[in-house]
LUMDREN-788719 format. One record per residue (C-alpha): residue number from 0; residue in one letter; chain; y, x, z negated. Coordinates in steps of 0.2 Angstrom, whole numbers, plus 5000, padded with zeros to 4 digits. Example, Ala and Ser with C-alpha at 12.3 -4.5 7.8 and 13.67 -1.06 7.14 Angstrom:
BEGIN
<0,"a","A",<4978,5062,4961>>,
<1,"s","A",<4995,5068,4964>>,
//
This chain:
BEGIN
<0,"x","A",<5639,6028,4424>>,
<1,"x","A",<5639,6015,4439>>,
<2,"x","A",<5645,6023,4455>>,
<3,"x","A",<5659,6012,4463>>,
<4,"x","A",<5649,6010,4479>>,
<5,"x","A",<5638,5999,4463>>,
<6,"x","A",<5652,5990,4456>>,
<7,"x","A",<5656,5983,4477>>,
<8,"x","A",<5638,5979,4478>>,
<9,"x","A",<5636,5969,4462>>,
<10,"x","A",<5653,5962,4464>>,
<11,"x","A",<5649,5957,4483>>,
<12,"x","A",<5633,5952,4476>>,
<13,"x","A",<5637,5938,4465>>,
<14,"x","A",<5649,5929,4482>>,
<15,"x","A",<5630,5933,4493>>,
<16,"x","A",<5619,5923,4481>>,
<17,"x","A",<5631,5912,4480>>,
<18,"x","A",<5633,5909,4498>>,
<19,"x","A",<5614,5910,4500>>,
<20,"x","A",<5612,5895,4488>>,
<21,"x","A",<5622,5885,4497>>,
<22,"x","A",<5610,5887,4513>>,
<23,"x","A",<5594,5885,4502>>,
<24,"x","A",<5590,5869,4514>>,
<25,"x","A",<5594,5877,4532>>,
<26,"x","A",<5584,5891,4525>>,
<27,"x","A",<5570,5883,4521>>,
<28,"x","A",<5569,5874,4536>>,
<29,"x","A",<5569,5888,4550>>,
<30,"x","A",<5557,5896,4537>>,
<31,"x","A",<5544,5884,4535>>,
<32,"x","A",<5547,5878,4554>>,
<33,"x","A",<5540,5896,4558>>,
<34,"x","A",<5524,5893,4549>>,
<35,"x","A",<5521,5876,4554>>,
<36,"x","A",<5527,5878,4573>>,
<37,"x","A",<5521,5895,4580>>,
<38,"x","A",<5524,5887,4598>>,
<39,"x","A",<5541,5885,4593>>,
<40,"x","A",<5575,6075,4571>>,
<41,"x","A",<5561,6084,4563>>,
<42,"x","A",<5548,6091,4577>>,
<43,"x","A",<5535,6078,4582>>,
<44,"x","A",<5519,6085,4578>>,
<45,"x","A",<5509,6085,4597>>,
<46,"x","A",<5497,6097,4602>>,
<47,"x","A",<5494,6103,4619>>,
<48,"x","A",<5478,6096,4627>>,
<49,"x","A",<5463,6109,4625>>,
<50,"x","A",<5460,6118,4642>>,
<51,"x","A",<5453,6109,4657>>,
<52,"x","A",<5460,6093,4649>>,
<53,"x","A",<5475,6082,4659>>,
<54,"x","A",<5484,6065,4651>>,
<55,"x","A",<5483,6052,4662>>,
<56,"x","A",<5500,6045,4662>>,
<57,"x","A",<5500,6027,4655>>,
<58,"x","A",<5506,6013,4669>>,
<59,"x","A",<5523,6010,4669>>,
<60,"x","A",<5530,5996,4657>>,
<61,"x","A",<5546,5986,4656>>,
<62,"x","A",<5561,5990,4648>>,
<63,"x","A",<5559,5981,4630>>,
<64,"x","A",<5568,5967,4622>>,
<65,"x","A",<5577,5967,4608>>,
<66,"x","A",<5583,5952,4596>>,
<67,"x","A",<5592,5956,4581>>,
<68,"x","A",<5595,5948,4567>>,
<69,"x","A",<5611,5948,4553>>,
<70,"x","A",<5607,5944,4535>>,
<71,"x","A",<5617,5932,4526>>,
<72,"x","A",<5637,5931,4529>>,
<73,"x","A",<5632,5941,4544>>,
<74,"x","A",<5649,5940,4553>>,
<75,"x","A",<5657,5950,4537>>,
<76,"x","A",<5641,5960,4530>>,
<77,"x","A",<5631,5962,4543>>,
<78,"x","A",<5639,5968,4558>>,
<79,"x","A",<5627,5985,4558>>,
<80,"x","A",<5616,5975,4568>>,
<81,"x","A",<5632,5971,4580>>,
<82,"x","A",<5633,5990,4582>>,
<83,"x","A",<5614,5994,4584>>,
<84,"x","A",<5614,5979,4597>>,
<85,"x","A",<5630,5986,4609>>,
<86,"x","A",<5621,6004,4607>>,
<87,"x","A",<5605,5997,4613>>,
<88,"x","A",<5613,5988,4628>>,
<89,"x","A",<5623,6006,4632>>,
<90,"x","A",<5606,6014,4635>>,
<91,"x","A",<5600,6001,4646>>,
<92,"x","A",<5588,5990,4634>>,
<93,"x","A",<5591,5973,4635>>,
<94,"x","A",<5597,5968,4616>>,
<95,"x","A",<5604,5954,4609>>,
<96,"x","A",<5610,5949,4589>>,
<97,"x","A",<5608,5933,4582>>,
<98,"x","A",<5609,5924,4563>>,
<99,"x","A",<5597,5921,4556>>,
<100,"x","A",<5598,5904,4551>>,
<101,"x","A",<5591,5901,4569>>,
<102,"x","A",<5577,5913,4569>>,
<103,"x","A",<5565,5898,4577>>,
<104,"x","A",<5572,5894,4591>>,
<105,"x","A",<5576,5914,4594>>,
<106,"x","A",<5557,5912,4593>>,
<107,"x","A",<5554,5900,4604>>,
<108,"x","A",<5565,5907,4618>>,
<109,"x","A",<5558,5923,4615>>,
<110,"x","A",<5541,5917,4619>>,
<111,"x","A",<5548,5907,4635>>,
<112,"x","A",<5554,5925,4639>>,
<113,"x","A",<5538,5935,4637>>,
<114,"x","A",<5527,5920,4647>>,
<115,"x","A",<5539,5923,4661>>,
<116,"x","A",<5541,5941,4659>>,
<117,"x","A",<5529,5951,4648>>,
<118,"x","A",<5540,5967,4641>>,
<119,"x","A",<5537,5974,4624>>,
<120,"x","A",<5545,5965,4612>>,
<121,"x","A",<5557,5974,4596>>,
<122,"x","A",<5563,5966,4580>>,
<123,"x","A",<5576,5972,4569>>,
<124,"x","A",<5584,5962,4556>>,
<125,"x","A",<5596,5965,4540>>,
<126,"x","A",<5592,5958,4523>>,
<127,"x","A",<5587,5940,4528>>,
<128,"x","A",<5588,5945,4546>>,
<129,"x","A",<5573,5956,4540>>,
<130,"x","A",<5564,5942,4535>>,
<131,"x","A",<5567,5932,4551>>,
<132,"x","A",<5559,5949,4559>>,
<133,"x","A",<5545,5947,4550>>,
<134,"x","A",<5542,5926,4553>>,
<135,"x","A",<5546,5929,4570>>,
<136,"x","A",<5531,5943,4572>>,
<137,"x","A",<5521,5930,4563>>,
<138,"x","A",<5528,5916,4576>>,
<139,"x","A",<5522,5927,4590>>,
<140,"x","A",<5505,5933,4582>>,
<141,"x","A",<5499,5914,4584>>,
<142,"x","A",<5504,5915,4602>>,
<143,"x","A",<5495,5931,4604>>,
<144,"x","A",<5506,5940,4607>>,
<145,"x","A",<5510,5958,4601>>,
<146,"x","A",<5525,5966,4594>>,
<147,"x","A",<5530,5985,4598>>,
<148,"x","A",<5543,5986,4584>>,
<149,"x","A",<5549,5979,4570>>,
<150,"x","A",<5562,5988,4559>>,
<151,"x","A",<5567,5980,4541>>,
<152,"x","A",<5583,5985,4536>>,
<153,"x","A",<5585,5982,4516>>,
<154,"x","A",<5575,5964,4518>>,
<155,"x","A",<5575,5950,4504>>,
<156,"x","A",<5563,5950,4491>>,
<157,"x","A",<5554,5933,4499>>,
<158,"x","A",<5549,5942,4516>>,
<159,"x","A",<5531,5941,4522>>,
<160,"x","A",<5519,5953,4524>>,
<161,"x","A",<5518,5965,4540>>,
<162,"x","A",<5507,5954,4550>>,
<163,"x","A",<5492,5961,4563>>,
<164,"x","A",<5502,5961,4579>>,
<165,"x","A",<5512,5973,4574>>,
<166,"x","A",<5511,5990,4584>>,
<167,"x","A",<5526,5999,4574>>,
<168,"x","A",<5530,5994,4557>>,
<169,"x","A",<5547,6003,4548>>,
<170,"x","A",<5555,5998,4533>>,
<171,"x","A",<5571,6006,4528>>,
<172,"x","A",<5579,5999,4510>>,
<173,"x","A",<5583,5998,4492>>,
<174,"x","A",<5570,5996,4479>>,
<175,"x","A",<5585,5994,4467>>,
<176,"x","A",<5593,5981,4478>>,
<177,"x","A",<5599,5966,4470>>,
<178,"x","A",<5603,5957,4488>>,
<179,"x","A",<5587,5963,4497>>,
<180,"x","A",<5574,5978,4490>>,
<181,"x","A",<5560,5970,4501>>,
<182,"x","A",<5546,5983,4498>>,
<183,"x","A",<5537,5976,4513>>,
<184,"x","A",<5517,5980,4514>>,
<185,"x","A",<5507,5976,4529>>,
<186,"x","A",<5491,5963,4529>>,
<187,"x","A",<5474,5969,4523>>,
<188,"x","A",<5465,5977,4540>>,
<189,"x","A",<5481,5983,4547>>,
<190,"x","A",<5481,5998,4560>>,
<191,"x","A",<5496,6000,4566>>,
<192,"x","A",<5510,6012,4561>>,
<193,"x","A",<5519,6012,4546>>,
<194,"x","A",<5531,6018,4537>>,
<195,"x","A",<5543,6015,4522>>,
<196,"x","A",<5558,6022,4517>>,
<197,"x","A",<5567,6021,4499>>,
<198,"x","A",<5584,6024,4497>>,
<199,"x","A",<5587,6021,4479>>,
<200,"x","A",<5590,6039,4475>>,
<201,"x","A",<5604,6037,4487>>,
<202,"x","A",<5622,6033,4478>>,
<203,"x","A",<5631,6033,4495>>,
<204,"x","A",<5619,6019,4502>>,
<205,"x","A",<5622,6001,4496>>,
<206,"x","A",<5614,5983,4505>>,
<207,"x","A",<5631,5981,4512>>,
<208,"x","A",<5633,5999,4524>>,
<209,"x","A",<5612,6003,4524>>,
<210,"x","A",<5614,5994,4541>>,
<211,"x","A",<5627,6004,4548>>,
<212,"x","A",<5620,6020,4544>>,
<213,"x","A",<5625,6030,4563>>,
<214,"x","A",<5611,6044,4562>>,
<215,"x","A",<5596,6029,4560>>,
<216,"x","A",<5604,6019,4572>>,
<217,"x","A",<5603,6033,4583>>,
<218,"x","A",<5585,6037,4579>>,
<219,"x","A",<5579,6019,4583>>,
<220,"x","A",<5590,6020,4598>>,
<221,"x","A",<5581,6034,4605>>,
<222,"x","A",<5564,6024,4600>>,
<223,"x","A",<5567,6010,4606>>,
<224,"x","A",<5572,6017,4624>>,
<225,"x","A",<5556,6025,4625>>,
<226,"x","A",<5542,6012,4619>>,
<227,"x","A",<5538,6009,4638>>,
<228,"x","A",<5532,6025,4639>>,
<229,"x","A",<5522,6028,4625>>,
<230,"x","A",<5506,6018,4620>>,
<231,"x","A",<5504,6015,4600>>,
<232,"x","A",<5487,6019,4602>>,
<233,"x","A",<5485,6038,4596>>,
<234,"x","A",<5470,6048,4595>>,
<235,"x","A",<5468,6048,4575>>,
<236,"x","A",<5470,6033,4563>>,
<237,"x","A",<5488,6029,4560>>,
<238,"x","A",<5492,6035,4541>>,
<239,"x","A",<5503,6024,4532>>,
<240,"x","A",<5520,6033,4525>>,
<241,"x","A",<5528,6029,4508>>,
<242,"x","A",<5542,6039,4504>>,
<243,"x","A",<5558,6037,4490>>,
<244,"x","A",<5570,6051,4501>>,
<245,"x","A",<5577,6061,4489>>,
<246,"x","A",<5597,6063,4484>>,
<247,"x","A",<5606,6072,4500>>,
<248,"x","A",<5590,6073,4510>>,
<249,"x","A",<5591,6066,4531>>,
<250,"x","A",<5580,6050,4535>>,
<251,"x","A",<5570,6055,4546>>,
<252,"x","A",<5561,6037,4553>>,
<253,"x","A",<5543,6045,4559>>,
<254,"x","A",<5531,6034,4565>>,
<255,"x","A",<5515,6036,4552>>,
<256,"x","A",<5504,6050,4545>>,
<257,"x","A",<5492,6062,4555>>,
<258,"x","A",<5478,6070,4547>>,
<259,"x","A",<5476,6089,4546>>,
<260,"x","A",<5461,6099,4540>>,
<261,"x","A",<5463,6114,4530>>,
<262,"x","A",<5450,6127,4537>>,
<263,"x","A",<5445,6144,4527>>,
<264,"x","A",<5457,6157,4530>>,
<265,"x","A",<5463,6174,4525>>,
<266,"x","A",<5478,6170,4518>>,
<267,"x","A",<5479,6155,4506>>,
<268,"x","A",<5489,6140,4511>>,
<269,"x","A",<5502,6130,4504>>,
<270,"x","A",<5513,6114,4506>>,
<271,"x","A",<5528,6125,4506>>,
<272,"x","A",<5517,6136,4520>>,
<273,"x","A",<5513,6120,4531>>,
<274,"x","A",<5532,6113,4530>>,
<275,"x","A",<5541,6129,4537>>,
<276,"x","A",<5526,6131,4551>>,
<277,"x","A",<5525,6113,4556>>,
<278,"x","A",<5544,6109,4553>>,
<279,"x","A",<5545,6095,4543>>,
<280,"x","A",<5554,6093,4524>>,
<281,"x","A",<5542,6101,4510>>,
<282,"x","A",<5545,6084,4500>>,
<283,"x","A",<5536,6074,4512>>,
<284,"x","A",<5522,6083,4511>>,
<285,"x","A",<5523,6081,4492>>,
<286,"x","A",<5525,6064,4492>>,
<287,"x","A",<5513,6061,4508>>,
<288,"x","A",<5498,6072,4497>>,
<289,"x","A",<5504,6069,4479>>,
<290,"x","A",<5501,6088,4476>>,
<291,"x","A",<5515,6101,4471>>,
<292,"x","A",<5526,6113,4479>>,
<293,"x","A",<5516,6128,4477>>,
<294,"x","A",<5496,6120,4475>>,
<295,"x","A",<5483,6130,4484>>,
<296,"x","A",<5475,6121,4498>>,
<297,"x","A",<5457,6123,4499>>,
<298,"x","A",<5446,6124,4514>>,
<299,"x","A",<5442,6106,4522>>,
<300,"x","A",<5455,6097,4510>>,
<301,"x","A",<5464,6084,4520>>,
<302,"x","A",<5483,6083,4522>>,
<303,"x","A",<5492,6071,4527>>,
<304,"x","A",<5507,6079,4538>>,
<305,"x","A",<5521,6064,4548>>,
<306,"x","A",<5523,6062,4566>>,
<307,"x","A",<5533,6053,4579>>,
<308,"x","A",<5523,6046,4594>>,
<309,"x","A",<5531,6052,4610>>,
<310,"x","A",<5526,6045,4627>>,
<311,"x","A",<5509,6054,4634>>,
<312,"x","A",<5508,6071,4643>>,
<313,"x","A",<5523,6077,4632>>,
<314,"x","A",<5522,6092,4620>>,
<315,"x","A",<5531,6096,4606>>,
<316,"x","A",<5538,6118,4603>>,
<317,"x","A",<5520,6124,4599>>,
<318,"x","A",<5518,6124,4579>>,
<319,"x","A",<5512,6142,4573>>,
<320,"x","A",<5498,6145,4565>>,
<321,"x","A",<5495,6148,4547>>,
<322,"x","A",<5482,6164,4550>>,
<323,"x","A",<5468,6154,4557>>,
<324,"x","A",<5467,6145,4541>>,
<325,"x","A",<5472,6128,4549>>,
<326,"x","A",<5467,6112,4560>>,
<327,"x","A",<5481,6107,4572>>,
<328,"x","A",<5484,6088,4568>>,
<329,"x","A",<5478,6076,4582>>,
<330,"x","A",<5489,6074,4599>>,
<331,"x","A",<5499,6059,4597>>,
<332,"x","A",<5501,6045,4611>>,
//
């Protein structure tokens, strides 16, 4: 049986691709324009340093910038990224929302900005707004120059790929989504963190209200405030995140994967262990690990465990241990 949040979307549907067809040729100008004319929560996992250590505290950095992007009829269907935008400026980040049918020439001043100004730089973008943030990243990759954030919120099918510049990758959407459903992978030899979140399983959450979901918004409000203070280099590999969040469950946008050893023990340690000790959902460990609820872990088996970075010196409520059967993950920052 479809839910009637469906029936809006498929009924809303029809009038988007509709409207979209209409645009096809001021679409597929900025587009190729980009190409041609680069010119143009859950606890974060942190560990305390080992004794005699101290973290040197990263120079200061700029506030960022933000430039965000509606998808199409973005004055009717998009006005999420109106709200994320006014939070943003409310906490003293210096945002600013845009169509995108004129995602170049955002670029272009954009670049003007950071040749000017360097300050990290943050792209979020709904549906076709999405995949502007993604051809803008790529605009500014060929001006080297990097990109601290970019959130995807329920992208078209047609975005890019995550390009290399890329420090923070998120993707927030519907794999069922007729409108968008981007599931947006990264270039081969990308480091940077990543994560993806599915919403499928999630009747209440169509393309036309994921952008206006208030608790994301004010998880990426509270990350984009404090990117200046914390480097996206960590002290492990970044682990890339895929999860489908199940029916009810909180979306909780962490960063990436850390690795944690399991080390022999005298009690025997399980998933369901690991997520009541280090505070994170037991299905995202299933899903991280692709092991059941209840598998045994054995001594020196990998685990994949999710993290938020948080800006240097800081420390998390000190996870306990698991006997002395564990590896505490690598300090994040």
């Amino acid at each position: 049986m479809i839910s009637p949040t469906r029936m809006t979307v498929l009924a809303v549907g029809m009038a988007l691709l509709a409207y979209a067809g209409s645009l096809a040729p001021l679409l597929a100008g900025p587009a190729a324009a980009l190409r041609e004319d680069p010119a143009a929560s859950a606890t974060p996992l942190i560990s305390p340093p080992p004794p005699g250590e101290t973290d040197s505290q990263p120079p200061p950095q700029p506030q960022p910038r933000a430039y965000l992007f509606r998808g199409a009829l973005g004055p009717i269907f998009s006005r999420g990224m109106d709200r994320l935008t006014d939070r943003l400026e409310q906490a003293g980040i210096k945002a600013s929302v845009y169509e995108f049918t004129i995602c170049r020439l955002i670029a272009e001043i954009a670049i003007r900005e950071y040749r000017e100004a360097p300050a990290p730089i943050v792209l979020i973008g709904h549906s076709m707004g999405g995949l502007c943030a993604l051809k803008f990243a790529e605009t500014l990759e060929a001006e080297n120059i990097s990109v601290s954030l970019v959130v995807t919120v329920d992208p078209a099918h047609a975005s890019p790929k995550v390009p290399l510049n890329v420090e923070r990758f998120i993707n927030i959407f519907l794999s069922t989504s007729i409108l968008g459903g981007g599931d947006i992978v990264a270039v081969p030899g990308y480091r940077g963190h990543y994560a993806s979140f599915d919403l499928k399983d999630h009747d209440e959450v169509s393309h036309i209200n994921i952008d206006k979901m208030d608790d994301v918004h004010a998880q990426l409000v509270s990350m984009v405030t404090q990117l200046a203070r914390v480097p996206a280099k960590a002290d492990s590999d970044p682990i890339p995140l895929r999860y489908v969040v199940p029916p009810k469950a909180a979306v909780e946008l962490w960063d990436s994967g850390a690795p944690l050893i399991v080390r022999p023990g005298k009690t025997q340690t399980t998933l369901n262990k690991l997520a009541t000790d280090y505070h994170v959902p037991l299905w995202s460990l299933v899903q991280a690990n692709k092991l059941s609820e209840s598998a045994p872990l054995a001594a020196g088996q990998r685990i994949v465990i999710p993290r938020h970075l948080l800006p240097a010196g800081a420390t998390a409520v000190q996870t306990s241990a698991v006997g002395s059967s564990l590896a505490t993950p690598t300090r994040a920052r």
